[in-house]
C-alpha positions, -999 to +999 in steps of 0.1 A: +403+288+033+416+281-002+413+245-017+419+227-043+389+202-045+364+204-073+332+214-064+311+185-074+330+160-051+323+181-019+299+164+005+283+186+036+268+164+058+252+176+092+246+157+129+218+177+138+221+164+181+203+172+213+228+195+226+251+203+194+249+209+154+283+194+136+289+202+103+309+186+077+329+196+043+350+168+023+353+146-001+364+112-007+402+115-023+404+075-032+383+041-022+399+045+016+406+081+022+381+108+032+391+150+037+371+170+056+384+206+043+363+225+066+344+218+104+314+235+124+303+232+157+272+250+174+254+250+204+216+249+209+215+280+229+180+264+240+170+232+246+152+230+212+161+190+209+151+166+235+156+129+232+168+137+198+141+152+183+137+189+169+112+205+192+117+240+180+121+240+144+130+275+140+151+273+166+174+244+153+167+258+118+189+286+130+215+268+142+217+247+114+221+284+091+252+294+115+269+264+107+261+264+070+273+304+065+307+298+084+316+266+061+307+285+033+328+312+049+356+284+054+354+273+021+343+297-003+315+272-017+279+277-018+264+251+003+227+238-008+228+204-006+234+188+031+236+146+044+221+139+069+212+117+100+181+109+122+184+096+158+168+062+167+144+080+194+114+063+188+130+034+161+113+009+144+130-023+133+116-050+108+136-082+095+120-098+065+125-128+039+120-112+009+119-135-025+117-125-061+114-144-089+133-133-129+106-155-146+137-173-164+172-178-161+191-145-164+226-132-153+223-112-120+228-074-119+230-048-091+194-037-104+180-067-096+197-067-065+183-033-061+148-040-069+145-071-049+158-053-017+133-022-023+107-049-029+117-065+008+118-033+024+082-026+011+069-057+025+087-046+059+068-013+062+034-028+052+039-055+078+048-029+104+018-007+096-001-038+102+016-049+131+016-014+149-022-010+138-022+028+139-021+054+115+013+068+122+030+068+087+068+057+084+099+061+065+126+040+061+156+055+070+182+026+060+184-015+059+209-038+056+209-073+040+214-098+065+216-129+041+211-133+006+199-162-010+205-178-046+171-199-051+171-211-020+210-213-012+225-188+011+252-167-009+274-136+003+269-117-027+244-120-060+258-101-086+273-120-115+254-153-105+229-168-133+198-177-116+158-177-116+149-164-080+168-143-056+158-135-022+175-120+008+170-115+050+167-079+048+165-062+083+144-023+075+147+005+100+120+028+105+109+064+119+073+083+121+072+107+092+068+135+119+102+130+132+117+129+091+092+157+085+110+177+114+146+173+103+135+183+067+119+220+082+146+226+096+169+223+068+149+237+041+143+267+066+182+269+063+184+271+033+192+232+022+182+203+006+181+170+018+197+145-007+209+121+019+193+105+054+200+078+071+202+066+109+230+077+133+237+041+140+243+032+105+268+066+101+289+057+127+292+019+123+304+029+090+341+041+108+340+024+138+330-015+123+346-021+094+331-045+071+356-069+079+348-072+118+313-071+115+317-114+109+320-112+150+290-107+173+295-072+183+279-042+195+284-002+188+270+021+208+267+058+197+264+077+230+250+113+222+235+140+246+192+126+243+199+089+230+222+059+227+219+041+201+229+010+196+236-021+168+246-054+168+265-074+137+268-113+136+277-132+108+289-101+083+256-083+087+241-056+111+214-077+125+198-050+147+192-018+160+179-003+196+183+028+212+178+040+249+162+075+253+190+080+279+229+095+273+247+123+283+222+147+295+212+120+323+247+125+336+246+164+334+212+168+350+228+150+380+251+176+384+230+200+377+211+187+413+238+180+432+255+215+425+229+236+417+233+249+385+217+254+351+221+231+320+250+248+303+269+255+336+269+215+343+279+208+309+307+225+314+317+208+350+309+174+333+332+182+300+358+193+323+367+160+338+380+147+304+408+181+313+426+167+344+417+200+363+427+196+402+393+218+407+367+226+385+353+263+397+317+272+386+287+299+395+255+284+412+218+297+405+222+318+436+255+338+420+278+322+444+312+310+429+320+273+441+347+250+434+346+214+432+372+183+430+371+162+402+371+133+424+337+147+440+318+149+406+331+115+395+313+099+428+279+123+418+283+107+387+288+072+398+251+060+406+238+077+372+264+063+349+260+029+360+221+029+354+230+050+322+253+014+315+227-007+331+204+003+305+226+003+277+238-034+289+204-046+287+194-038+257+227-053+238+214-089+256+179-084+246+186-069+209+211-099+204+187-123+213+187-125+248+230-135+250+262-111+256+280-098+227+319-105+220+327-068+227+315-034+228+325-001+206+316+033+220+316+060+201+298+101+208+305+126+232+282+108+259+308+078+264+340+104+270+334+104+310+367+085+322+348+058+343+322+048+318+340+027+299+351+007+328+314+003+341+303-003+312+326-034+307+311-046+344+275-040+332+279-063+303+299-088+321+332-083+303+369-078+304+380-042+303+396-047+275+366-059+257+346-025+262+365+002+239+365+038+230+364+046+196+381+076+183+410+086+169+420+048+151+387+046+132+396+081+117+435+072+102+420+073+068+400+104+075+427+137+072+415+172+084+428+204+064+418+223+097+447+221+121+431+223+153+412+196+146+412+166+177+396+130+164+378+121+190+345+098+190+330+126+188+335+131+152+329+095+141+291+101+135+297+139+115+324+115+095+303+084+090+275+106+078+295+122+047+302+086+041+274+073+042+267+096+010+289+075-013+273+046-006+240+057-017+239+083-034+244+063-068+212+042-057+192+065-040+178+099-046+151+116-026+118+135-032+087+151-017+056+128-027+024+152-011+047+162+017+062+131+025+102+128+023+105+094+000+135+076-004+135+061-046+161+036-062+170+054-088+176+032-121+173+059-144+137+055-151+122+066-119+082+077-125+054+092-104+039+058-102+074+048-084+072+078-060+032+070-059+044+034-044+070+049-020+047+062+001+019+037+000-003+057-022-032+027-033-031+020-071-066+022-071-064+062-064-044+062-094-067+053-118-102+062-127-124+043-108-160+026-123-191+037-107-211+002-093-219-023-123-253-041-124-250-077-127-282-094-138-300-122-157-322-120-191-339-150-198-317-172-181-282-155-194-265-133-178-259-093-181-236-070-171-235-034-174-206-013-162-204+018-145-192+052-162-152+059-161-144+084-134-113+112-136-074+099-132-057+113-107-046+149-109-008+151-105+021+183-103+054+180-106+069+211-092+036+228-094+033+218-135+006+193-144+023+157-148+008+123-151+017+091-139+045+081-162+065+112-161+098+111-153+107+122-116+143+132-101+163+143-072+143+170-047+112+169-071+079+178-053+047+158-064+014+167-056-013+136-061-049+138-057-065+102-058-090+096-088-127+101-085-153+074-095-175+073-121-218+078-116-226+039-114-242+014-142-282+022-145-305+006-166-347+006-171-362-024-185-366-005-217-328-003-219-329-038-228-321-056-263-350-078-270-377-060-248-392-037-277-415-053-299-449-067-296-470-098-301-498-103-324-534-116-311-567-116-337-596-110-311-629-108-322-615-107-361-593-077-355-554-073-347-543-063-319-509-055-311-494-060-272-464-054-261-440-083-245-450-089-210-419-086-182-413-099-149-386-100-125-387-131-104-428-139-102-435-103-103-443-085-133-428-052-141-431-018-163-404-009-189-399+022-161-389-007-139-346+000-125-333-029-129-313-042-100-281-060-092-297-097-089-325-092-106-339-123-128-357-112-155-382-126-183-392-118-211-426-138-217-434-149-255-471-153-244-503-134-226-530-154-208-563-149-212-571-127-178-535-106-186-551-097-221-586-090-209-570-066-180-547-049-215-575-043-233-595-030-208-625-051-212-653-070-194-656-104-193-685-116-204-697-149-214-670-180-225-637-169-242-629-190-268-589-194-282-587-208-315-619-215-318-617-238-282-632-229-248-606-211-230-603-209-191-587-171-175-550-188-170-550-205-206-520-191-230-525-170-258-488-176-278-480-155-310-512-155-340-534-171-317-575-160-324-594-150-290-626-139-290-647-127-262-683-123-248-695-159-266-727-171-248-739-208-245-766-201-271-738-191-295-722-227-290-728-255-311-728-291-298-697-298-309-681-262-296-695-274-262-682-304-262-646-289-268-657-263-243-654-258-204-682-281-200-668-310-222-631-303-199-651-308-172-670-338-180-636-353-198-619-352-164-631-383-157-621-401-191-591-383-201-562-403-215-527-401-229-512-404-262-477-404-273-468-386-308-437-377-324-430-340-329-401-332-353-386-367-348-388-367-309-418-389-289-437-365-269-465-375-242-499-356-239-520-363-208-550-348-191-577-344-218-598-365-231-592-349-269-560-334-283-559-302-310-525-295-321-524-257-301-519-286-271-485-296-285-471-266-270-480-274-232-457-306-241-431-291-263-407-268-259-411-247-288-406-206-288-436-197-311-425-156-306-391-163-323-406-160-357-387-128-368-408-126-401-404-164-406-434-186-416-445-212-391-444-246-407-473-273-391-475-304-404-496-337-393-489-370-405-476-350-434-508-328-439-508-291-432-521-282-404-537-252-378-535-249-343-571-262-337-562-297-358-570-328-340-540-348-329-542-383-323-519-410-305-490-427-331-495-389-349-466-375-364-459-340-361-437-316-380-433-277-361-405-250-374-403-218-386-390-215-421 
C-alpha cells in the first residue's frame, strides 16, 4: 500500500486481548480527524491470555510480530515504536486531593499544572502501597483530574489564572508491575518499543464519550473476550473505573458445554449469530457434523448473558456510589450478541433506549484507507488507543528505571533523580550515607563526631556510567544501585582536645608530673577508653591524695601533709600544690599538730564560720575551726588548672599571699591568673 503520510506522524498502536491482537497504523490529519492507513487482526492460536493477562509471553510475543510484519508489509514503514493498552484485570483505583503551593503569586502554566498532578498521582500510589500493605509494586497506567481547584475555589481549567496554590481531585489508576512487566516482554520480544500505555477504559472512552457528554452521569463498558471494563463520568470528569473478570469467553464456554465443542469451534457458533444464518453447522469433539438454530443458541446463551449483565449492572451501582447511571455505552466484541444489549438495559433498570451500542457513530471522524474495513465497537478500543497517543505523548515519555516501566512528565529537563522518584526509589539510597555519629558530653558541653561518608549511588544509563543529574529521555534504561554507608564515628579518650597535658605536684621537694585524671559518669577511665554515644565525661583539674599515692606507686606511711597542712586520703591536691609523704608525729611540731588530723579532730567541736570577700563576691567558710587560704577553693569556684603559663595572682587584705596563709572572717581576698 502506497501513502502519502509522512513518516513521523504515523502512530501504531496495538490491543493486545484475550482472544485477539489488533493492530493500528494512522495518523491524525487535523484536531477532529484520525486515518488509519493500514489494519491487523490475529488470533491467539492458544489460549496464551486469560482474563487479560499474557500468560505465555512468547506466545503473544509472536502474535504480536505477525501483526507488526504485515503492517509493515501494508505500509512500507518500519514499525519500532507501538501504543499501547493494559486491561483493568486486577485494577487499582485511588482518588486524591492533591495541593501545591508556587510560594508567591505567579501566572499559571501547563507545567505547573503538570507537576502538581504528577505530585497528586505520587501521593496516590504511596497511599495505596500503604493501604494494600504488601509488596506488590505498581504503575500508574493513567488518571484523570476530577476537579481542579484555584486556592481553594473549584475551577474547570488552571492555565492562564494568577494564583499562589493550585490543587486538584485527581482520581490515579493502577496495575502490579508484573502485569506492565508482561505487556512490555512481549513487545520488546517483537521487536518494539513501548512509548505509550494506558488503560483500555481510558482508550475507548476517548471515541465513545466525548468530552462534551461526560457532564452526565454515565457509564462505558468495554466488553472484551477475559474482562469488562468499565467507567463512570459525572460532572465533566471520569470519576471511576472497575472491571469484571467476566466477558465474552463466559458466553462461549457455554456453548462450548452445551454443544460439545472446543474453544475456537464455539467462537465461531457464537460470532455467527451477529450473521442471520437460518442454521449454524459445526463439528463436535467426537467428529460428528451437527447443525444448530440460531434460535437454540440464543436460549443456551440466555442464563449466561444475563449473569454476564447481572455483574456488569452491579458494579456500575457500586462504582457510582451505590445509584444507577443516566445510560450505558457498550463498546468490544463481547457486547455484539443481539440480546445483550436489551438485558442489559433490564439489568440496570433502564429503558432500551438508554443501553446503546457503540460503533460505527463514534468512528465518523475516524476514515479507513482499507476498504474492507466495517466500524464496529470492535475497533473503538484499537482507535482510542492511537489516540490516546496525542494526548500524551507531548507530556509523557517512558523509560526503564532497574526494570521497572516508568511513566516521566517530560519538561525538557527530565534527570535520573526524576526517574529515581518514579519508581519510589528512597532519596536516602541516593546519597552517601554517614556511618553512626557519637553524641557525647565534655565537661558539661556537648560533642559530636560524625560518621565517615559512604559511596553515592552507582548509576548506568544505557550501560554507560551516569550520575544523578544526568539528563534522561524516551526508552532510556537506568540501572541504580543504592549508596553504601560509611564505617561509623569512633573516638578513644585520647582523641579528645583538652585531655593531653598534665598537672604539676612538688612531693617530697621534687616535681612530679601526672597526667589529667578522666571519668565517665563516677567511673574513671583510660585514654584507651571508646567513648560511647551518652557518655558524660570529665576532665578533673585535681588528684586526691589516695589517687596520687596509687600513681606513684607508693606506701603510705605516716601523715601526708599538703601544703604544709595535715591531709586526710580524700583531700584535693589542685595544680602547684606541695605533698609530702611518710611524716611521723615526732616530725610534727606543736603547731603542725594542731593544724593536723588531730587538731581537725579536736576542732570539730569548736568550729565556726566566717564570711570573706573573694574578688569582690562574699563567700562563707564553715566547718573548721581555722581557715588557710588553700580552703578558699572548697568555697569558690575557681579552676586553678586553667593557668595556661599564666601566673596565679593571691592577694589578702591586699598582701601577697600562699595557699597555706591564714584567712580570717571580714578578709578580703583577691584570686586570678594574670
Amino acid at each position: 500500500m502506497k501513502t502519502n503520510t509522512n513518516p513521523e506522524q504515523l502512530v501504531f498502536g496495538l490491543d493486545i486481548g484475550t482472544r485477539s491482537v489488533v493492530g493500528t497504523v494512522g495518523y491524525k490529519k487535523n484536531a477532529r480527524e484520525f486515518i488509519v492507513i493500514a489494519q491487523s487482526v490475529r488470533f491467539h492460536e492458544t489460549r496464551a491470555m486469560l482474563d487479560g493477562q499474557i500468560h505465555d509471553i512468547s506466545a503473544v510475543a509472536e502474535t504480536v510480530g505477525e501483526v507488526r510484519r504485515e503492517l509493515e508489509k501494508k505500509t512500507g514503514k518500519k514499525l519500532t515504536d507501538v501504543c499501547v493498552a493494559a486491561a483493568g484485570r486486577v485494577l487499582k483505583t485511588h482518588t486524591i486531593r492533591t495541593d501545591y503551593g508556587l510560594g508567591e503569586e505567579m501566572t499559571i502554566t501547563d507545567e505547573l499544572i503538570r507537576s502538581m498532578e504528577l505530585i497528586g498521582v505520587e501521593q496516590a500510589n504511596s497511599e495505596l502501597r500503604a493501604k494494600e500493605k504488601s509488596d506488590v509494586t505498581y504503575f500508574c497506567v493513567g488518571y484523570s483530574v476530577i476537579r481542579y481547584y484555584l486556592g481553594d475555589v473549584p475551577m474547570l481549567s488552571l492555565e492562564g489564572h494568577k494564583g499562589s496554590r493550585i490543587g486538584a481531585d485527581i482520581l490515579a489508576t493502577f496495575l502490579p508491575q508484573d502485569v506492565v512487566d508482561g505487556l512490555n516482554a512481549a513487545t520488546d520480544r517483537a521487536g518494539l518499543n513501548v512509548v505509550n500505555l494506558t488503560l483500555e477504559p481510558i482508550a475507548a472512552i476517548n471515541l465513545a464519550i466525548p468530552e462534551k457528554f461526560r457532564l452526565l452521569n454515565l457509564a462505558l463498558v468495554d466488553i472484551g473476550a477475559g474482562t469488562s471494563d468499565i467507567c463512570i463520568t459525572k460532572g465533566g470528569s471520569v470519576v471511576a473505573y472497575g472491571m469484571i473478570p467476566c466477558a465474552g469467553d463466559y458466553l462461549t464456554e457455554a456453548i462450548m458445554t452445551e454443544y460439545l465443542v472446543e474453544f475456537n469451534t464455539a467462537e465461531e457458533i457464537k460470532l455467527a449469530l451477529s450473521e442471520n444464518k437460518k442454521k449454524i453447522s459445526y463439528t463436535d469433539i467426537m467428529g460428528l457434523k451437527q447443525s444448530v438454530l440460531p434460535s437454540e443458541v440464543r436460549k443456551v446463551l440466555d442464563k449466561p448473558m444475563r449473569e454476564l449483565a447481572k455483574q456488569i449492572a452491579e458494579k456500575i451501582t457500586k462504582l457510582n456510589g451505590n445509584k444507577g447511571v443516566s445510560a450505558i455505552f457498550v463498546v468490544g466484541g463481547g457486547g455484539k450478541n443481539p440480546d445483550f444489549v436489551k438485558i442489559l438495559s433490564e439489568s440496570a433498570r433502564l429503558s432500551k433506549d438508554r443501553v446503546a451500542l457503540r460503533g460505527e457513530e463514534v468512528l465518523n471522524d475516524v476514515h479507513f484507507l482499507e476498504e474492507d474495513i466495517v466500524k464496529d465497537p470492535m475497533l473503538v478500543t484499537p482507535i482510542g488507543i492511537c489516540l490516546n497517543y496525542y494526548e500524551q505523548n507531548n507530556n509523557f515519555i517512558f523509560v526503564k528505571c532497574n526494570d521497572d516501566l516508568v511513566k516521566l512528565y517530560d519538561n525538557g529537563r527530565l534527570t535520573v533523580m526524576d526517574a529515581a522518584m518514579g519508581i519510589g526509589f528512597p532519596n536516602e539510597n541516593l546519597f552517601p550515607k554517614r556511618g553512626k555519629e557519637l553524641d557525647f558530653t565534655v565537661n558539661g558541653q556537648r560533642r559530636l563526631i560524625r560518621g565517615e561518608a559512604g559511596e553515592s549511588a552507582v548509576i548506568t544509563i544505557n550501560g554507560k556510567p551516569a550520575s544523578i543529574a544526568s539528563p534522561v529521555v524516551r526508552n532510556d534504561e537506568i540501572k541504580i544501585s543504592e549508596s553504601t554507608a560509611g564505617t561509623d564515628a569512633h573516638a578513644t579518650i585520647s582523641d579528645l582536645d583538652g585531655i593531653k597535658g598534665s598537672i604539676i605536684f612538688y612531693v617530697n621537694g621534687k616535681k612530679v608530673s601526672c597526667p589529667k585524671l578522666v571519668t565517665n559518669g563516677t567511673e574513671l577511665v583510660t585514654e584507651m577508653y571508646d567513648i560511647k554515644s551518652g557518655d558524660d565525661i570529665k576532665v578533673l583539674d585535681y588528684y586526691t591524695v589516695d589517687k596520687l599515692i596509687e600513681y606513684m606507686d607508693v606506701d603510705r606511711e605516716g601523715t601526708v601533709m599538703v601544703n604544709n597542712v595535715i591531709a586526710l586520703g580524700d583531700e584535693k591536691l589542685y595544680e602547684n600544690f606541695t605533698v609530702d609523704f611518710g611524716i611521723t608525729n615526732a616530725d610534727l611540731t606543736a603547731a603542725e599538730r594542731e593544724n593536723g588530723t588531730l587538731a581537725k579532730q579536736e576542732a570539730k567541736e569548736i568550729s565556726k564560720s566566717i564570711t570573706i570577700k573573694v574578688n569582690g563576691q562574699n563567700v562563707v567558710m564553715t566547718g573548721q575551726s581555722d581557715y588557710t587560704f588553700v580552703n578558699i577553693l572548697d568555697f569558690y569556684p575557681f579552676d586553678i588548672a586553667e593557668g595556661n603559663g599564666r601566673d596565679l595572682f593571691m592577694t589578702v587584705n591586699g598582701q601577697k599571699a600562699e595557699f597555706i596563709t591564714p584567712v580570717a572572717d571580714q578578709d578580703e581576698v583577691d584570686l586570678k591568673w594574670v
